[in-house]
MITITI-795124 format. One record per atom (N, C-alpha, C): x, z, y; residue in one letter. Coordinates in steps of 0.1 Angstrom, whole numbers, plus 5000, padded with zeros to 4 digits. Example, Ala and Ser with C-alpha at 12.3 -4.5 7.8 and 13.67 -1.06 7.14 Angstrom:
// residues 2
513250784943A
512350784955A
513250784967A
512850714978S
513750714989S
512950795000S
This chain:
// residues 293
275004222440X
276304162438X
276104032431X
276703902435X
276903782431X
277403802416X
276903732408X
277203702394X
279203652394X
279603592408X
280903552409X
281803692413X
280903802411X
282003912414X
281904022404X
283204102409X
283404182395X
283604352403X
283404422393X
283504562397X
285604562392X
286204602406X
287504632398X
287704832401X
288404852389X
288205022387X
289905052388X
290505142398X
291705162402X
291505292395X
293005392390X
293205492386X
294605522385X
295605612392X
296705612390X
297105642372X
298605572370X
298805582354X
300205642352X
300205752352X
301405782350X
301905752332X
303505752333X
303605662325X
303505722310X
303105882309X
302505952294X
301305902292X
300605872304X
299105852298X
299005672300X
299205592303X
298905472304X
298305412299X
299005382285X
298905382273X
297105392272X
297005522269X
296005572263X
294905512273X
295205512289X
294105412298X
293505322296X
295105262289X
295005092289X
294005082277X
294305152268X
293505112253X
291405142259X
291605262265X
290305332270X
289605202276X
290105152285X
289105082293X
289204962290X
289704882277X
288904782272X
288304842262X
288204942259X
287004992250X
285304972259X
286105002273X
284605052285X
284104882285X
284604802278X
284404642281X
284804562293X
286704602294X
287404562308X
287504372305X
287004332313X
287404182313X
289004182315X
289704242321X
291304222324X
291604362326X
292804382324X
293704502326X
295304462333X
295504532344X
296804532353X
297504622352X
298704692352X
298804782352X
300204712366X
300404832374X
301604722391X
302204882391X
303604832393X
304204942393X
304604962413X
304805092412X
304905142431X
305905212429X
306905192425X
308205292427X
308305342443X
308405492446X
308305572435X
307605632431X
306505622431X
305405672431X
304405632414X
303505732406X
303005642398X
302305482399X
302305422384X
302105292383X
300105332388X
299705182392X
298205202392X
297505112380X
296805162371X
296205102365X
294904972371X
294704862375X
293504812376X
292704772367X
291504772364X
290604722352X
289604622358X
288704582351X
288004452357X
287004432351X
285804472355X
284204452352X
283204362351X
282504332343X
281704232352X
280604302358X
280004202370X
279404232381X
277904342370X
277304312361X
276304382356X
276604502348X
278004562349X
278304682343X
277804832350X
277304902348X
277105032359X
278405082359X
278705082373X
279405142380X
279905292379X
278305392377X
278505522377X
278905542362X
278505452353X
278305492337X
279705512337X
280305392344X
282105362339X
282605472346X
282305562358X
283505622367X
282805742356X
281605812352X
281705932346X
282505902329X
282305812322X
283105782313X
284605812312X
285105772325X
286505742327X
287005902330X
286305962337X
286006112337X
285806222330X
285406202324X
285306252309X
286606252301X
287206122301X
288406132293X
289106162299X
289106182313X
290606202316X
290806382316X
289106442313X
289206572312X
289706582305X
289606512282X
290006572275X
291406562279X
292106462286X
293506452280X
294206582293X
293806652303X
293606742313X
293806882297X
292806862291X
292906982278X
294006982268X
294806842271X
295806842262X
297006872273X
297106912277X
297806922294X
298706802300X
298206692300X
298706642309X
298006592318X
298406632332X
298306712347X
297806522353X
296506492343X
296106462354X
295006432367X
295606442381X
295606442393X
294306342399X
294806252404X
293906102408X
292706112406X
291306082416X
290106082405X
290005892409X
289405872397X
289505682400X
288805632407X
289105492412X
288005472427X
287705342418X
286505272424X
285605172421X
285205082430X
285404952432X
284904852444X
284504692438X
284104652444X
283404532443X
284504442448X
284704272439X
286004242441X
285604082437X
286003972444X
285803842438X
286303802436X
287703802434X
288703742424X
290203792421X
289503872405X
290603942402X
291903942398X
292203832397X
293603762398X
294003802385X
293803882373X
294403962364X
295603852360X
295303722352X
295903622346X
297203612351X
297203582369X
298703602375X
299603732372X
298603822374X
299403952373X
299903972354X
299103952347X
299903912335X
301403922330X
301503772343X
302303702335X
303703762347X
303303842356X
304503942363X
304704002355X
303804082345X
304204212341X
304804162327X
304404042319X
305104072305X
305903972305X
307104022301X
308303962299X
308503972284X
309603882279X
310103892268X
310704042263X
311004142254X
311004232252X
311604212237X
312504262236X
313404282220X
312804412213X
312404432200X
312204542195X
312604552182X
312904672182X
313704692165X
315004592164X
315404572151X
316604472153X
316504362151X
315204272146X
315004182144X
314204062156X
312904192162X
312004072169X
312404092185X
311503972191X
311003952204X
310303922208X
309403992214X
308303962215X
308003882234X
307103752235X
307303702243X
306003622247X
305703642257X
304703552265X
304503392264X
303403302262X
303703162257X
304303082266X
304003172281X
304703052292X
306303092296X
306703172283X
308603222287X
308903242272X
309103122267X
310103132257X
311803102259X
312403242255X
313803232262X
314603182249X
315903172253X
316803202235X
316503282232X
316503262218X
316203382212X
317403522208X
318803452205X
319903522205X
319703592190X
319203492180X
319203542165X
318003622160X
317003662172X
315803732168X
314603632165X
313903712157X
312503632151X
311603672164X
311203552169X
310203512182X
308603552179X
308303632184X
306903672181X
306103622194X
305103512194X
304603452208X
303203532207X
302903612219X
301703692222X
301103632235X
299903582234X
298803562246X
298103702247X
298103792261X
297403942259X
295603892257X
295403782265X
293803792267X
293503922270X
292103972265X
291504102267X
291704152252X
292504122242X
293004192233X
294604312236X
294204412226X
295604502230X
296604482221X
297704502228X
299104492220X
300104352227X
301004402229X
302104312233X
303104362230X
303304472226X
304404522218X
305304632238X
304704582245X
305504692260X
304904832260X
304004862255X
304005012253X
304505072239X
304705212243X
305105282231X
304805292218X
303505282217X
302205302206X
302205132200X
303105022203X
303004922196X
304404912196X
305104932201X
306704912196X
307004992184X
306505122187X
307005212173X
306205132163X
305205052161X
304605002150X
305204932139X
305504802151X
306504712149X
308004782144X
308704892151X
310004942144X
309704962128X
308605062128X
308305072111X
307904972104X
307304872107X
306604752100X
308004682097X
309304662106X
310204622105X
311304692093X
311204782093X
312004862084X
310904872069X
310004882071X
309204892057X
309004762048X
308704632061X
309404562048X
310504492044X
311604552055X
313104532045X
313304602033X
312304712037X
312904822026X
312004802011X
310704802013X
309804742001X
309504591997X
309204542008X
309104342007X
308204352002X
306904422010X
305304442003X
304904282002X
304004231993X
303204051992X
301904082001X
301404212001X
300304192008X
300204352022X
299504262031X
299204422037X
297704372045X
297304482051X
296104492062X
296704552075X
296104502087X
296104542098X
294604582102X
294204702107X
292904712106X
293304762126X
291904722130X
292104702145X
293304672155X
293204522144X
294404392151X
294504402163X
293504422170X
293704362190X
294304242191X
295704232196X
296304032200X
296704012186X
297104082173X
297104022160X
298304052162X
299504132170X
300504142170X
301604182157X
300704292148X
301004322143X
301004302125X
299904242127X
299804152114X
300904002115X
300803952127X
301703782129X
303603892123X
303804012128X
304804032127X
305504052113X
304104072107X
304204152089X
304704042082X
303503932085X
303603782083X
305103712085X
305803722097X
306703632097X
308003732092X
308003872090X
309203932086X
309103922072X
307703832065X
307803782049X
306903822039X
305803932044X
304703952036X
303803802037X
303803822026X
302803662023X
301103652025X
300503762022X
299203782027X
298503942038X
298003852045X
297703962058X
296404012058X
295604072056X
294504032060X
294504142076X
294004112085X
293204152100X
292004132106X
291804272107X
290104292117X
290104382123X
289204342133X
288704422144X
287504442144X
286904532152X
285304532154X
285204462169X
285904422176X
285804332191X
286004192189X
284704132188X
285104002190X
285803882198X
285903942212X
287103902220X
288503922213X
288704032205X
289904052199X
290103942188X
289104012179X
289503872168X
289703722174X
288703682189X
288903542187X
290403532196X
291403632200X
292303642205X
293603632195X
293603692184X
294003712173X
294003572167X
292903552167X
293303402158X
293703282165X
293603282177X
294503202186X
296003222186X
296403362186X
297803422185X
298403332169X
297703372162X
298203352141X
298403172145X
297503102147X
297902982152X
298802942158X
299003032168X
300503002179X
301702992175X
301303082164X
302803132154X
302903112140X
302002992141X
302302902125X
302302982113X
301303142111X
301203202097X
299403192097X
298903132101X
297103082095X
297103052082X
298203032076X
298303012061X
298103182053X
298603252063X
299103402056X
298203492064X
297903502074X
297003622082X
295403542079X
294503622076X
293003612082X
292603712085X
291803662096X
291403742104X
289903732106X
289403882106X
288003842105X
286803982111X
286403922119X
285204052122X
284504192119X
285004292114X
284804382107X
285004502108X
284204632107X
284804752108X
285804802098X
286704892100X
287404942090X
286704962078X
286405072078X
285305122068X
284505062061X
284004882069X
283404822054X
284204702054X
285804682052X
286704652044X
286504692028X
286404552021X
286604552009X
287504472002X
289104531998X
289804451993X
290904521982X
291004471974X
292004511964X
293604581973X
293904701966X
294304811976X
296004701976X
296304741993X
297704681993X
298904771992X
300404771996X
301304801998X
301504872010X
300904792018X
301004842037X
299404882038X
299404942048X
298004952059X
299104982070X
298304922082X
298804882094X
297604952102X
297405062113X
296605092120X
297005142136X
296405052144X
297305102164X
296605172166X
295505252165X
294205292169X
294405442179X
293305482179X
293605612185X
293205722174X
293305872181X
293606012166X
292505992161X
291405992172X
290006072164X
289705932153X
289805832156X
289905712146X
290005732135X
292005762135X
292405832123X
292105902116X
291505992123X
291206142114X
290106102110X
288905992113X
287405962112X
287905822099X
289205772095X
289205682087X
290305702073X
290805822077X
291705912063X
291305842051X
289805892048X
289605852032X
289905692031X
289205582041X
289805472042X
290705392041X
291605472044X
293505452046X
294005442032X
293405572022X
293805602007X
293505491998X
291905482002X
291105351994X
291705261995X
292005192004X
292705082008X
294105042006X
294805182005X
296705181999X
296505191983X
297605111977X
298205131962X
298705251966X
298605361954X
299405511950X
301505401957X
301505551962X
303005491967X
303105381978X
302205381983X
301505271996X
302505332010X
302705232017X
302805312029X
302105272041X
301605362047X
300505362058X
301005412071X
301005312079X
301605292096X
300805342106X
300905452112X
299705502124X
300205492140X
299705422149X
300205462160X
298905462169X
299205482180X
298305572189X
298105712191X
299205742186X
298805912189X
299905992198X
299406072206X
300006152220X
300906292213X
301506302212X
302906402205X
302106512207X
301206592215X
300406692206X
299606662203X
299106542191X
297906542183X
298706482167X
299906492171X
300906472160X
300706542151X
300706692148X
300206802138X
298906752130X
298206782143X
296806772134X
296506642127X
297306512130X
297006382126X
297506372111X
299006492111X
299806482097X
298806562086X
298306682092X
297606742084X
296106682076X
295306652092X
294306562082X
295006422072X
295506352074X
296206282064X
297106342053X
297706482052X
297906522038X
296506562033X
295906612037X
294506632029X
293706572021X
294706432027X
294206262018X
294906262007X
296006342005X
296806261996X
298606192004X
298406222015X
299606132025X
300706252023X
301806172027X
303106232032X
303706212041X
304306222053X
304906162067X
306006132060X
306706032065X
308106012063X
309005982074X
308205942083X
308505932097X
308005912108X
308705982121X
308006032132X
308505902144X
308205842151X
308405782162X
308005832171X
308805872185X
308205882197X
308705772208X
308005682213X
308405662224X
307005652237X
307805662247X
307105692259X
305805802260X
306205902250X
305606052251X
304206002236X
304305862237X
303205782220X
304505852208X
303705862198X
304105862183X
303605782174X
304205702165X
303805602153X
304205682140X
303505762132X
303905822120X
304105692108X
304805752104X
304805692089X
304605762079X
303705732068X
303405802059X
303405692044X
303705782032X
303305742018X
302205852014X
301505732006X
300005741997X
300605851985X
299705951980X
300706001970X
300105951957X
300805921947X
300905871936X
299505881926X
């Protein structure tokens, strides 16, 4: 295969699990992600390779997970197909799929080449790159709803977003009035996606953003923690979450599928947490929880 071509990886996405696809296979190191909808029929996920990725590594990987979520029961069907492709067009398809999108009562979140009126909402400008979050799935809108309500309600000065992806969620902390952000990721595509985003949206003064696993984050404990990630994450960065929050802290989880919701609450009371609130949308949940004193 020519260095000018790419492995593209098809998988039907029904719309409980997409979500979780979409985050999976830029994990697998997707140059682009599509998701085209076929009414009526489910949406198809496309992903996008480069030509020196193994092929079989990716289809048994992708296989694998789709067993665990098969153990969490949802029914799914499709097994994914794999072909060789020279120009994946992702960039066009993009800019079909993300539209401006209102969330919570304040933002809107919007693509750089469609800024509309705004109609009194605070303008959140997202480039996706091969970073996650645009705020159209469920697992980043419920983020954004709580991050919205938490700092009307506290008016935290500092928070963390820990596995930023497009920086969505730290730019939003930032412009609803927290004054210092800090954001990292462990993908370097992401952070340098992120810091193109914070630039876009005029808070480089208030977000940095920087290279880093959770876990060797070292910073004087904030008000917020901000985390999109997935469960086993969570449950693998609990003690981190506490370290990291002031006693009375509140800590933002999304990425989790409504049955891993239990177990997510429980390993985090075991920290010290309390839920205070449940979000579900599109079968995703965003907990909210306080640090206990």
């Amino acid at each position: 295969m020519s260095a000018s071509q790419y492995w593209e990886l098809r998988i039907t996405a029904p719309e409980a699990i997409s979500e979780g696809l979409t985050n999976f296979v830029w994990e697998l190191g997707a140059l682009g992600v599509v998701e085209e909808e076929h009414p009526p029929r489910a949406a198809w996920l496309r992903a996008f390779f480069p030509a020196s990725t193994s092929a079989d590594t990716l289809l048994t990987s992708l296989r694998d997970y789709l067993d665990g979520l098969r153990t969490l029961g949802y029914g799914v069907v499709d097994d994914p197909e794999i072909a060789r492709v020279a120009d994946p067009g992702w960039a066009e398809a993009w800019r079909t799929y993300f539209r401006p999108l209102p969330v919570g009562d304040r933002l809107l979140v919007v693509p750089p080449w469609e800024i509309p009126q705004t109609g009194g909402r605070m303008v959140i400008v997202i480039e996706p790159g091969r970073a996650f979050g645009t705020g159209h799935h469920g697992t980043t809108a419920g983020c954004l709803e709580l991050l919205e309500r938490t700092v009307e309600r506290d008016r935290p000065g500092r928070a963390v977003d820990l596995g930023t992806g497009s920086g969505i969620l730290a730019i939003a902390a930032a412009r609803l009035g927290t004054g210092e952000v800090v954001a990292i990721d462990d993908d370097p595509d992401a952070v340098a996606n992120a810091r193109l985003n914070i630039v876009r949206n005029g808070v480089g003064d208030q977000v940095h953003c920087a290279l880093l696993e959770a876990s060797a984050l070292r910073v004087r404990p904030v008000p917020i923690v901000l985390a999109n990630l997935l469960t086993l994450a969570h449950q693998r960065l609990a003690s981190t979450y506490r370290r990291l929050l002031i006693p009375g802290g509140t800590l933002i989880l999304g990425g989790i599928l409504e049955p891993e919701v239990d177990s997510v609450v429980e390993t985090l009371r075991r920290h010290g947490f309390e839920a205070w609130s449940v979000v579900t949308r599109q079968e995703w949940t965003t907990l909210g929880l306080t640090a206990g004193r």
